[in-house]
N, C-alpha and C positions, 0 to 999 in steps of 0.2 A: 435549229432555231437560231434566228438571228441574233447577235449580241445588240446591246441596245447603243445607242450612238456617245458619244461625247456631248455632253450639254454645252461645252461653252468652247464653238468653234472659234479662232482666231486664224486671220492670215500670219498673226507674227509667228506661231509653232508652226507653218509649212515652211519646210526648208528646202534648197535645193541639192545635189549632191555638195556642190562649192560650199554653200554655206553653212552645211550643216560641217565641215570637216574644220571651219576656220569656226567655229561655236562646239565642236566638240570636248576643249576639254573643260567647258563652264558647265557644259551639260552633265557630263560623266566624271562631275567633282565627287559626284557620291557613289559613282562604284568602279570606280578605273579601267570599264572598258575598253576595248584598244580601237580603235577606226577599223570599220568591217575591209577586209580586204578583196571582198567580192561586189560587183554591183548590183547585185541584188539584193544582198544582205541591207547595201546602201539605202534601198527603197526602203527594204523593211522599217530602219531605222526612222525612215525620212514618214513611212507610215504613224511609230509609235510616237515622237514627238508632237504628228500634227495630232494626235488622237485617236487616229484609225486604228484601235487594238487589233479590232480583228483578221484586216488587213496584215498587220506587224507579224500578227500568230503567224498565220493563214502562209504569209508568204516564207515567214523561218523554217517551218517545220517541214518546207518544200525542200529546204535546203538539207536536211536532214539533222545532224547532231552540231554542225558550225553554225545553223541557226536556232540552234536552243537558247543561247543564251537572251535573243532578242525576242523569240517566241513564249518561252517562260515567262519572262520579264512582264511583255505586257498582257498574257494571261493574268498574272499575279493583280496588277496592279487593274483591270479591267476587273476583275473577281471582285478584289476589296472594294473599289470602289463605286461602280456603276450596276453589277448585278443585282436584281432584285431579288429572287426568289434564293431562299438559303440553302435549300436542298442543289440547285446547279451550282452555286457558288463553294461551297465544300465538294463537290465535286470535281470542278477544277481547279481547285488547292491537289489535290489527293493526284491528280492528272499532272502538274507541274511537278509536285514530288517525285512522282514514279520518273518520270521523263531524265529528273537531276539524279538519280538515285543511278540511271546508267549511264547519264552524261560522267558522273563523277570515276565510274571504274576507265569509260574511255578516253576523257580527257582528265585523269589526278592533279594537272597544275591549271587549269581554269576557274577561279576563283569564284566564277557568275553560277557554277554547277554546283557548288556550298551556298551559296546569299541564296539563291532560288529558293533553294531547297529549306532552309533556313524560315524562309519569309512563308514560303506554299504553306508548310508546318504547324509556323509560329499563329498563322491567321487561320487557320483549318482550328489550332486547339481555342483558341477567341469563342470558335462558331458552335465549341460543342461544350465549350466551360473549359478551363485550364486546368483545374483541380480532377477532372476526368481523361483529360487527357494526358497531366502529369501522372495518372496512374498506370496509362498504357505507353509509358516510358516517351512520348514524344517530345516530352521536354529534354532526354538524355540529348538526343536525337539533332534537335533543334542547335543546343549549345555544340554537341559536335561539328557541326558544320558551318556555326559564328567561328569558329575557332580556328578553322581549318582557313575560313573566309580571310581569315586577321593573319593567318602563317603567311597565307599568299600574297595578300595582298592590306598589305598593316595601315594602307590612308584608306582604307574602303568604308569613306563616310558611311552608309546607310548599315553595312554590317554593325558598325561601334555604337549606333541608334540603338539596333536590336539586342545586339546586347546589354544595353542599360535598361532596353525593357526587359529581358532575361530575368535580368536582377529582380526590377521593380514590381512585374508582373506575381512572379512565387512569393515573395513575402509581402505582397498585397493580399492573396489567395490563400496561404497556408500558415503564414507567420514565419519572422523574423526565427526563432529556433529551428524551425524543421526544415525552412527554407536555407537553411545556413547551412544545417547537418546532413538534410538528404541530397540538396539539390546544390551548394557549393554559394547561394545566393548571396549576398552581402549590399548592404545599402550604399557604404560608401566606393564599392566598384562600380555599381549600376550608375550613380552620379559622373563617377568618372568619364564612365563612357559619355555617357551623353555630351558632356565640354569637351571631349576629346574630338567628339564628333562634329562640333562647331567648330572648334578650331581648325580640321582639316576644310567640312564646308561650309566657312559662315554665311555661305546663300540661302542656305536650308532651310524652308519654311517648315519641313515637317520635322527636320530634327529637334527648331523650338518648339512645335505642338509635341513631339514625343519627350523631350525633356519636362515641359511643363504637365505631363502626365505622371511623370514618373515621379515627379515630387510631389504632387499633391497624394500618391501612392504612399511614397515612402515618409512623407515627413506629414503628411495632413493638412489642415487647414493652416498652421504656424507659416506655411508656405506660398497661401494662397496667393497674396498680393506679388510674389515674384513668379509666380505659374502665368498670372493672367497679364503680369508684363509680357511673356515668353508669347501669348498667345497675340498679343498687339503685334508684337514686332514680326509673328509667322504673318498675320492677315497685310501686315503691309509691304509682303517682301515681293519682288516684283518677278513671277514667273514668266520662263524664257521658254517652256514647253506645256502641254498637257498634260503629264506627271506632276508638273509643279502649278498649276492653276488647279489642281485637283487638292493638292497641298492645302493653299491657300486659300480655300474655301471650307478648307476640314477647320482650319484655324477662325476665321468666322463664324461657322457654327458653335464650335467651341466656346466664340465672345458671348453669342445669343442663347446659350441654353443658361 
């Protein structure tokens, strides 16, 4: 079955190999990708910014384990955001997992085979509750591989996101004590992250839609009027791809609920 398309084509996310290499490192402020050294891989890339996930996949996974990182990628972010049905969508979470799970033994020092992994995980436990799938340890799981994300790669804006939602997420779901003592959770780390995570990308429109989640998580309504600044400033932050006009539309939504 087909993937369904990108809603909101734009000529400015087609790129061409030249410009996408002189815009890569605004692009990949949020996970320090390197420029693919293959032309193909080129394309893929030149795929996942204009929107063509399936494409991005399609053509990575040709490449075999050197294009996982771009084929995972826009699995992940194609799942979260455009799949309808929830039964496919948890299934390629689980499908990008497995993928990272042996990216990780054959490549240990690429950074995108932890964040995948990390992110397929973290969005897979969302789909079936947190509090159940912190039982089938996938939260262990998840944090191992933020961690390992941050060893390698310590400005890897989208990873220091997840882990503030790490934080934020457990002691939303189980509480501040258990989430402390079983699961390592703490409030004012999860905060951290997330400014940490600004400061490396302050382009981020979803790093301020996920901060501004994780304080209305961790701190409640006492915090609302600075959540829903966080959520102004995502909705008017000016996306330079597909990824990020998907951002910036989560953050929209966000104004209107």
């Amino acid at each position: 079955m087909a993937w369904a398309k990108f809603p909101y084509p734009d000529n400015k996310y087609h790129y061409t190999a030249a410009s996408l290499k002189k815009a890569w490192a605004r692009l990949h402020a949020c996970d320090t990708e390197p420029f693919p050294k293959e032309a193909g891989l080129v394309d893929a890339w030149i795929a996942f910014h204009a929107g063509d996930f399936e494409t991005a996949a399609k053509i990575g996974l040709e490449h075999g384990m050197d294009g996982y990182s771009v084929a995972n990628k826009a699995t992940n972010i194609y799942a979260h955001y455009l799949e309808k049905s929830e039964k496919k969508k948890l299934a390629l979470f689980l499908e990008v997992a497995e993928r990272c799970e042996a990216q990780q033994k054959e490549q240990p020092q690429n950074p995108a085979g932890y964040y995948n992994h990390a992110y397929a995980l973290g969005r897979y436990a969302q789909g079936i509750s947190v509090v159940k799938a912190l039982s089938q340890g996938i939260g262990t799981k998840v944090k191992h591989s933020l961690d390992m994300t941050i060893k390698l790669a310590p400005k890897h804006a989208d990873a220091l996101i997840s882990l503030g939602a790490y934080h934020a997420e457990i002691i939303d779901k189980v509480g501040a004590m258990i989430g402390g003592l079983t699961y390592g959770a703490k409030k004012d780390e999860g905060l951290k992250y997330y400014k940490k995570a600004l400061e490396v990308n302050p382009h981020s429109a979803i790093g301020r839609v996920e901060y501004a989640n994780g304080l209305i998580m961790l701190e409640g309504k006492k915090k609302m009027d600075e959540a829903v600044k966080l959520y102004h400033e995502a909705a008017a932050c000016v996306p330079m791809d597909a990824m990020e006009r998907l951002d910036v539309e989560l953050a929209k939504e966000e104004l209107e609920d």
